[in-house]
C-alpha positions as CSV (number, residue, x, y, z in Angstrom):
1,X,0.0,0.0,0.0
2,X,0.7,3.6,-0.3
3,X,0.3,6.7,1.5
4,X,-0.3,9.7,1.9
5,X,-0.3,11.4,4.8
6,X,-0.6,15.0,6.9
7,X,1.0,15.8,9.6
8,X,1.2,18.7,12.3
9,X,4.1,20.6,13.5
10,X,3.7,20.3,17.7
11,X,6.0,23.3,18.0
12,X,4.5,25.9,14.8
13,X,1.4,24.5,14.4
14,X,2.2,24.3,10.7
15,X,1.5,21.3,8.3
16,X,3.2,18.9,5.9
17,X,1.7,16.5,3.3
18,X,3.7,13.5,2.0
19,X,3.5,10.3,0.3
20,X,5.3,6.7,1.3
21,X,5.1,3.1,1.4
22,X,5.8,2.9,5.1
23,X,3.8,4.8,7.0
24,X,5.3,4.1,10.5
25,X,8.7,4.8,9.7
26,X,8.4,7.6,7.5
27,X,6.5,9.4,10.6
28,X,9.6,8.5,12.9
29,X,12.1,9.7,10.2
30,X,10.7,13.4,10.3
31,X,10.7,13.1,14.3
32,X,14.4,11.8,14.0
33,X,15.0,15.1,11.9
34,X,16.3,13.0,9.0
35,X,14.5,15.3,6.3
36,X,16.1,18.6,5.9
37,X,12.8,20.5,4.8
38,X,11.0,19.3,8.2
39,X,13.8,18.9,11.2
40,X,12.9,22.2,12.2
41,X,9.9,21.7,12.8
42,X,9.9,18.8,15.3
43,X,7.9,17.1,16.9
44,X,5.4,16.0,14.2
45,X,2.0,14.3,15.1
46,X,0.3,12.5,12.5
47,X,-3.3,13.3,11.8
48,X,-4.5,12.3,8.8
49,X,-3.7,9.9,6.0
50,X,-5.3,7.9,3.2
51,X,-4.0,4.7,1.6
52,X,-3.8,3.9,-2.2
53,X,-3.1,0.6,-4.2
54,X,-0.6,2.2,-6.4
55,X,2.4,4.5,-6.1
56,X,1.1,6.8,-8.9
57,X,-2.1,7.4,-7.5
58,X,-0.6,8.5,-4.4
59,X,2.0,10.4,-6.2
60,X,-0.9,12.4,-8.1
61,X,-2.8,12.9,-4.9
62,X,-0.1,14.7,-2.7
63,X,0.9,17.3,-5.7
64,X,-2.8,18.1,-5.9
65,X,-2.4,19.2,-2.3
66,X,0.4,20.5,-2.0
67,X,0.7,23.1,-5.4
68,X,-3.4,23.5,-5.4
69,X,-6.2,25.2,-3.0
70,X,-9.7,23.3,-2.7
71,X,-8.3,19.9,-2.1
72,X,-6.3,20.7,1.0
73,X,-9.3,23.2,2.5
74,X,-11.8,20.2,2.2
75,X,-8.7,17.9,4.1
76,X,-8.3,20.2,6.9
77,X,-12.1,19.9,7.4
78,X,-12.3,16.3,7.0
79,X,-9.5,15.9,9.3
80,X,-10.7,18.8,11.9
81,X,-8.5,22.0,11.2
82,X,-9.6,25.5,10.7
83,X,-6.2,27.3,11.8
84,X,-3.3,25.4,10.2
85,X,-1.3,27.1,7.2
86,X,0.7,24.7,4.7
87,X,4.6,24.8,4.4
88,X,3.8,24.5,0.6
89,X,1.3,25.0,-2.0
90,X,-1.6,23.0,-1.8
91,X,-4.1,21.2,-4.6
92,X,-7.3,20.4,-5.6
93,X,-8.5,16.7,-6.0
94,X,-8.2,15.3,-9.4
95,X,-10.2,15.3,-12.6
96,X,-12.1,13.4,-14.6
97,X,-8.9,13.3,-17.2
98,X,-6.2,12.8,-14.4
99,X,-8.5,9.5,-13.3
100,X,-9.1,8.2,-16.9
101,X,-5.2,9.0,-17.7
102,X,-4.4,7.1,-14.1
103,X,-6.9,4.1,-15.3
104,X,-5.4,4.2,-18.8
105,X,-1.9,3.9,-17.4
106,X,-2.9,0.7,-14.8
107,X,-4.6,-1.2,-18.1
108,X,-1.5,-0.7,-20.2
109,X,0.4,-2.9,-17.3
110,X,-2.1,-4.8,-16.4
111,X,-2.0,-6.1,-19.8
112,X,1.4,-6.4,-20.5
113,X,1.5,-8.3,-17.2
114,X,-1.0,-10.8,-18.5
115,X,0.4,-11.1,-21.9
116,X,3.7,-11.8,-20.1
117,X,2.4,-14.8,-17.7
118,X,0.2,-16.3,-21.2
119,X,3.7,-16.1,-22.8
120,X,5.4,-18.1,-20.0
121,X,2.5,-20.7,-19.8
122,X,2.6,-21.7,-23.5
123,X,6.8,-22.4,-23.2
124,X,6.0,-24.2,-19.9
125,X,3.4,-26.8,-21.7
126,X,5.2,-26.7,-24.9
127,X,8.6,-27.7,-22.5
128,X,6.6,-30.5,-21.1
129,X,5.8,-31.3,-24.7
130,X,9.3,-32.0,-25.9
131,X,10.0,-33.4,-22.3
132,X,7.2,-36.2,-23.5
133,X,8.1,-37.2,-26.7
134,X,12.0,-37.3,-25.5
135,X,10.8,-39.7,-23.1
136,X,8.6,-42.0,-25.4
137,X,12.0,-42.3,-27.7
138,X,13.4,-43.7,-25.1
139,X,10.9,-45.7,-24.0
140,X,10.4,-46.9,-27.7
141,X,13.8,-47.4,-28.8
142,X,14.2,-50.3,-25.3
143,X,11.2,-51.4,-27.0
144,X,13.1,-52.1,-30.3
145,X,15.7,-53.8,-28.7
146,X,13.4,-56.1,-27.0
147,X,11.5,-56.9,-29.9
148,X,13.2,-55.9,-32.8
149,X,10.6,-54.0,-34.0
150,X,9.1,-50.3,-33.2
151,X,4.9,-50.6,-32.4
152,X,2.7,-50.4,-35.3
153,X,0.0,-47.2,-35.2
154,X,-3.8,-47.5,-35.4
155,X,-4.1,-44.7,-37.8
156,X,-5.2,-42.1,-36.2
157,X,-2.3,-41.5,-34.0
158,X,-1.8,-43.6,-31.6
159,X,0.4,-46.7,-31.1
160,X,-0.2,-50.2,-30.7
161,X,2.6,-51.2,-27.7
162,X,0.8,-52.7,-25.4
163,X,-0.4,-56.2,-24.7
164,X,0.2,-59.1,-26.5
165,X,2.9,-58.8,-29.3
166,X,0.4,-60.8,-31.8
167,X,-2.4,-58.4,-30.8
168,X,-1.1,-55.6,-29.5
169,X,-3.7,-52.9,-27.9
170,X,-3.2,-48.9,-28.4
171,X,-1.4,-47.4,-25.3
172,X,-4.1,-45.4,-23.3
173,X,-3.4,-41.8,-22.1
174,X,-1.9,-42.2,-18.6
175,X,-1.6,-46.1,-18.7
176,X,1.2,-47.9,-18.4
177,X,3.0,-49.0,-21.1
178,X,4.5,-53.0,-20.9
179,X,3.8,-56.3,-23.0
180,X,1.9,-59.4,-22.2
181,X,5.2,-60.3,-20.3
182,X,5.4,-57.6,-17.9
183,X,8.0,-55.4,-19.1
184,X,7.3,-52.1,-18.4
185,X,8.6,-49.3,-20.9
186,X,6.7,-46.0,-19.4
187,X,5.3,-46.1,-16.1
188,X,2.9,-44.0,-17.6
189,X,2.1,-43.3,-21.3
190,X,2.4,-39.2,-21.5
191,X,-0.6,-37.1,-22.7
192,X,-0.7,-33.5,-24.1
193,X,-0.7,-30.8,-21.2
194,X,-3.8,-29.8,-23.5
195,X,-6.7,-31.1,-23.0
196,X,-7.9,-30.2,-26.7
197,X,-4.6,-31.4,-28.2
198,X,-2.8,-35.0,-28.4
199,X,0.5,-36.5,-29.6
200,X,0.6,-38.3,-32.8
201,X,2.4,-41.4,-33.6
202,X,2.8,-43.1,-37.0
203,X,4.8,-46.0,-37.8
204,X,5.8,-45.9,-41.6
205,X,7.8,-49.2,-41.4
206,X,8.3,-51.6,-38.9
207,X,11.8,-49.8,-38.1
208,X,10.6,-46.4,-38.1
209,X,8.7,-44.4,-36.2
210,X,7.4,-40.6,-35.5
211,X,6.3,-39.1,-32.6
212,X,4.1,-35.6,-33.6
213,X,3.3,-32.9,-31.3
214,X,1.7,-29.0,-31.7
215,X,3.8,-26.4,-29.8
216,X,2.0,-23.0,-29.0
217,X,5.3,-20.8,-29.1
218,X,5.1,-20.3,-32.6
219,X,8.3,-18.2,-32.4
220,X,10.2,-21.6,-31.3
221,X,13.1,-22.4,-33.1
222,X,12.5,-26.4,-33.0
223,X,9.4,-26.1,-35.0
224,X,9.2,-27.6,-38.4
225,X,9.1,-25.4,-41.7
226,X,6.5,-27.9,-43.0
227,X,3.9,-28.7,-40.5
228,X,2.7,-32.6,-40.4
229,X,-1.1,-32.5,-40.8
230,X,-2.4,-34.8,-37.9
231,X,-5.9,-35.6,-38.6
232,X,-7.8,-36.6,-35.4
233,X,-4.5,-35.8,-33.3
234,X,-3.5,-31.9,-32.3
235,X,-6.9,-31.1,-32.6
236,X,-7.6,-28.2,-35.4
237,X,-3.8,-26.9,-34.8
238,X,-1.5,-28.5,-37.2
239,X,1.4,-30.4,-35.4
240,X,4.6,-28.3,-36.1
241,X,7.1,-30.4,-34.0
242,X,8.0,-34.1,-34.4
243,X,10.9,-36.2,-33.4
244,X,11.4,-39.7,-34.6
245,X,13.8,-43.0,-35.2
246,X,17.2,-41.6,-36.5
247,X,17.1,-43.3,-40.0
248,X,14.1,-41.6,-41.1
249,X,13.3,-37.5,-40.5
250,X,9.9,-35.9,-38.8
């Protein structure tokens, strides 16, 4: 929070306006005569402040008193003074402009804040993306070596791994991915951090294979020129990132 605040000379009589972000202390560093303009004037009393959510709002409100004349008049009725006289100018509350400007100002960053954490979302999934299909080469290449062959696809993107090697089933989201004998490859198969989006896996021969994905950072350097057109997988997004067996490219 920020303030600003009034206070009351004890020894003059006369009055100071400020603004802070510590309320407290700022009080004891006048009575400490750590501010040149005020140490003569010691002790101060506090006797009035108002609190603001942002700096700049309190900023505008303590030049409109200090440099104008209606605003401060109405603030020494509010807080109960007929007799004090300022140590500076003084000002009147703000306008209609100064508030939309202020408004104007706070949506600008309010937005750039949002687009900022939106930004850092989509790398975080599209890190866990790459994270994924890293993982399922791994898990698929233990698979070749076991079988001598990489799983077959269904057609529509997803891979037949699991179960028996004469009739193998398609490797659910989130299963576990093992043969009829119990080897486990994946403690559990990955899914897209999307729920509108899926990977994509094709098996052109029985020694290759391709693993697709869509990434939302469209300014990321490991996407594909040529997108792969995954019907029934990424959704309506094209996938535009793909690893796969080293003797054959994405």
């Amino acid at each position: 929070m920020y303030y600003v605040y009034l206070l009351e000379s004890q020894k003059t009589g006369d009055l100071y306006i400020g603004s802070t972000n510590n309320l407290r202390r700022r009080v004891q560093d006048h009575n400490k005569e750590k501010s040149f303009s005020t140490k003569r004037y010691v002790p101060w009393k506090l006797i009035y402040y108002e609190a603001y959510i942002a700096e700049i709002l309190a900023r505008m409100r303590e030049k409109r008193l200090k440099y104008h004349g209606n605003a401060i008049r109405e603030l020494k009725k509010r807080a109960g003074l007929s007799r004090t006289s300022l140590q500076r100018k003084h000002g009147a509350g703000f306008t209609l402009i100064e508030l939309m400007v202020v408004m104007a100002i706070l949506a600008i960053l309010v937005g750039i804040g949002a687009g900022s954490f939106t930004s850092s979302q989509r790398k975080s999934r599209d890190s866990t993306r790459k994270a994924n299909l890293k993982a399922m080469a791994t898990a698929l290449e233990l698979y070749y070596l076991d079988k001598g062959i990489y799983p077959s696809d269904d057609g529509g993107g997803g891979m037949k791994g699991c179960g028996a090697d004469d009739a193998p089933t398609v490797c659910a989201p989130n299963s576990i991915f093992q043969d009829a004998n119990g080897t486990i490859y994946m403690q559990q198969f990955p899914t897209d951090p999307s729920p509108a989006q899926k990977y994509y896996y094709i098996s052109p021969a029985t020694n290759q294979y391709k693993i697709y994905a869509h990434l939302e950072n469209l300014q990321d350097p490991a996407i594909m020129e040529t997108p792969y057109s995954c019907a029934g997988g990424a959704g309506e997004v094209p996938c535009n990132f793909g690893i796969s067996s080293t003797n054959i490219r994405p």
